[in-house]
C-alpha positions as CSV (number, residue, x, y, z in Angstrom):
1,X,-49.1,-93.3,48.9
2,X,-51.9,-92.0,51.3
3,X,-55.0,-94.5,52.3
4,X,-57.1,-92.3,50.5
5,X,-55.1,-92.1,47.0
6,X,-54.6,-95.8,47.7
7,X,-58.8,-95.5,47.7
8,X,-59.0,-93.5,45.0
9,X,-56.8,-96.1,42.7
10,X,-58.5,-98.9,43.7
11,X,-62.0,-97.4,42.8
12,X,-60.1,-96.4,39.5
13,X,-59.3,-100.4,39.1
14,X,-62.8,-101.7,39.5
15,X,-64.3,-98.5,37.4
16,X,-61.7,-99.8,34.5
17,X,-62.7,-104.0,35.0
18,X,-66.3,-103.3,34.9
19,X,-66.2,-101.4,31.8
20,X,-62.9,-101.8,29.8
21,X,-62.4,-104.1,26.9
22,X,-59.8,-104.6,23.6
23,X,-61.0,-102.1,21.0
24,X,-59.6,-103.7,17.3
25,X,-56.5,-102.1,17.2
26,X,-55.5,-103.3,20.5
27,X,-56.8,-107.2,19.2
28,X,-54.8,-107.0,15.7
29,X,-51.5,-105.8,17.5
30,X,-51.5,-108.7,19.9
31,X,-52.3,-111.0,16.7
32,X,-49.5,-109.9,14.9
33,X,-46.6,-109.6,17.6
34,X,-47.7,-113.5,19.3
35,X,-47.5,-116.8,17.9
36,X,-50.6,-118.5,17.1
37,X,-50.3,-120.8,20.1
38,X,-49.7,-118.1,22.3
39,X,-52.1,-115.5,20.8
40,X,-54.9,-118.5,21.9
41,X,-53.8,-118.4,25.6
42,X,-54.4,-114.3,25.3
43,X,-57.7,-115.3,23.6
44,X,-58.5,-117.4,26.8
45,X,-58.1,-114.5,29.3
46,X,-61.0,-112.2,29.9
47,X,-62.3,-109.0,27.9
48,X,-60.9,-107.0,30.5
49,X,-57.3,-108.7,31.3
50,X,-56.9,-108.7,27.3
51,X,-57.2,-104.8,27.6
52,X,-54.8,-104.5,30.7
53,X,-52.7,-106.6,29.0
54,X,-52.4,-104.5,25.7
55,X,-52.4,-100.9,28.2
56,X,-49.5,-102.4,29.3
57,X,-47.7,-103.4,26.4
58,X,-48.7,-100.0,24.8
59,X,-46.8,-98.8,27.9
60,X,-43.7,-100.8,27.3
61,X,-43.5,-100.0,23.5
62,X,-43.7,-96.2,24.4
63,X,-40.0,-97.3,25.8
64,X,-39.0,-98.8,22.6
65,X,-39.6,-102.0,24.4
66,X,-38.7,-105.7,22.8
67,X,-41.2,-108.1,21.3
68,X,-40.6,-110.6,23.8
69,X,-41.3,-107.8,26.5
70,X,-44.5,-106.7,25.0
71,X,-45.4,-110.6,24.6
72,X,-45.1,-110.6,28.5
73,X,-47.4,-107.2,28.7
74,X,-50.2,-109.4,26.7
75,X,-49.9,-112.1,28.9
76,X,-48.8,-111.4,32.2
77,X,-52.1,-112.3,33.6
78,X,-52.8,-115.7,31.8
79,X,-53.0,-117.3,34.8
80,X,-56.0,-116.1,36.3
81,X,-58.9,-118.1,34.9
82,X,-62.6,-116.7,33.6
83,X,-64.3,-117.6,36.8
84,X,-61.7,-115.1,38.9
85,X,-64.3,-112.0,38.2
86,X,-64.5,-108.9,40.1
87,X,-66.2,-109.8,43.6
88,X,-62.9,-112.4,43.8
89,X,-60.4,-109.8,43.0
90,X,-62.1,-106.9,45.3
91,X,-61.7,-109.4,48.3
92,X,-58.4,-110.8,47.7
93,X,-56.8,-107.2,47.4
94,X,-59.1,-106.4,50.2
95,X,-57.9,-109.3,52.4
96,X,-55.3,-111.3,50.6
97,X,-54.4,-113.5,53.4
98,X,-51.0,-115.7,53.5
99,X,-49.8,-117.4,50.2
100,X,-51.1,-120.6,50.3
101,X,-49.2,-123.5,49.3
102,X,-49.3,-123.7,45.1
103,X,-49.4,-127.4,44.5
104,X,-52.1,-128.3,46.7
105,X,-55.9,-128.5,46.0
106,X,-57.6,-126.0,46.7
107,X,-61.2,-127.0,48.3
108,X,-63.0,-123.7,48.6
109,X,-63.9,-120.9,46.6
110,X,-62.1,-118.8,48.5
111,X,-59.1,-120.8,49.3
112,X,-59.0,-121.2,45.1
113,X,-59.2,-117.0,44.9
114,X,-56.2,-117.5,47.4
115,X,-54.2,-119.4,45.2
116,X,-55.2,-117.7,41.9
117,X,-53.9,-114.0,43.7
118,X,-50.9,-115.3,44.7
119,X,-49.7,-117.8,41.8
120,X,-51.4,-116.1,38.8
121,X,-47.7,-115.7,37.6
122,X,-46.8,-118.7,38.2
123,X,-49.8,-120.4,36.2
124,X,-49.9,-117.8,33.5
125,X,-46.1,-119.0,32.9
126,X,-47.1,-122.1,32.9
127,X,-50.1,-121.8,30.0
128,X,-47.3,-119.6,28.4
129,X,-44.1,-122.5,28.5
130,X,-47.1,-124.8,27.5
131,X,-47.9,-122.9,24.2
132,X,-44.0,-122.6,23.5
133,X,-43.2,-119.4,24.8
134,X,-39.9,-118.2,25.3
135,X,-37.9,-118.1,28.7
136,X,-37.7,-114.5,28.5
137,X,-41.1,-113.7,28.1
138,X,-41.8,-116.7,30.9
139,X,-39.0,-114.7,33.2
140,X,-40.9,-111.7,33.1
141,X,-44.0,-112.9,33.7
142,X,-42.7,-115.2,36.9
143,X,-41.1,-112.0,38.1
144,X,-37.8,-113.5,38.1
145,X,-35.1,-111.0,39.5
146,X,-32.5,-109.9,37.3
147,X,-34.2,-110.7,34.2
148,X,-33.7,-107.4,31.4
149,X,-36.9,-105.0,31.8
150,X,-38.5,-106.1,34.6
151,X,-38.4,-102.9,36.5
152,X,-40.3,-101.2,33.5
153,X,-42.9,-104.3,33.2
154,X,-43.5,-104.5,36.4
155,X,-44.1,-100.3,37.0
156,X,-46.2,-100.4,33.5
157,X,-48.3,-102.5,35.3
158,X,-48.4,-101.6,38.2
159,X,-49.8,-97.8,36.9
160,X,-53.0,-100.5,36.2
């Protein structure tokens, strides 16, 4: 990809974060296909991550997708926290500097944008095995290689 469609995406993300949220249909689905416990950790996630999260599942079911694949689309991103808003997520893709360590304390705003770019996975797993969620939805989300479907989960959301 070219620096300037690379641009031209990237403008495309932030256009989408600003403005995007669930519409009803998008809400009900995710209701119906997640346990309760794990339809309250999508709850927790922003407006907008709710949305991506239910573009992407939409995505995956296009493919005849399973449940435990769309789960993962709804929660993917879990793990980034309310406070990790759009001036945090410009800079870290604009300078995402080297992963820091995930089991140490972060200090600094910035050092805890670090973390929360790199080991959003890995937390969003965690809320997810914390509200009983399965190890299949918790392998896609990590990113684990060889796990079934993530090659399609991962370019579904990568398309944004």
């Amino acid at each position: 990809m070219t620096s300037f469609q690379d641009l031209q995406r990237r403008v495309r993300q932030v256009l989408y974060y600003l403005w995007v949220r669930p519409d009803p249909d998008d809400l009900r689905r995710a209701a119906l296909l997640l346990p309760p416990a794990l339809y309250g950790v999508f709850l927790q996630m922003t407006p907008a991550d709710q949305a991506h999260g239910a573009r992407v599942a939409r995505r995956l079911a296009r493919l005849s997708a399973p449940d435990h694949v769309l789960a993962a689309a709804y929660l993917h991103d879990a793990g980034k926290p309310p406070g990790y808003g759009l001036w945090w997520r410009c800079l870290m893709v604009a300078f995402p500097g080297d992963p820091p360590d995930p089991d140490r304390s972060a200090r600094s705003p910035l050092a805890r944008a670090r973390q929360t770019y790199h080991h959003h996975a890995r937390h969003a797993a965690e809320a997810i095995a914390g509200a009983g969620g399965s190890v299949e939805v918790i392998a896609l989300v990590e990113g684990i290689r060889g796990t079934p479907w993530l090659a399609e989960f991962e370019h579904a959301d990568d398309e944004g």
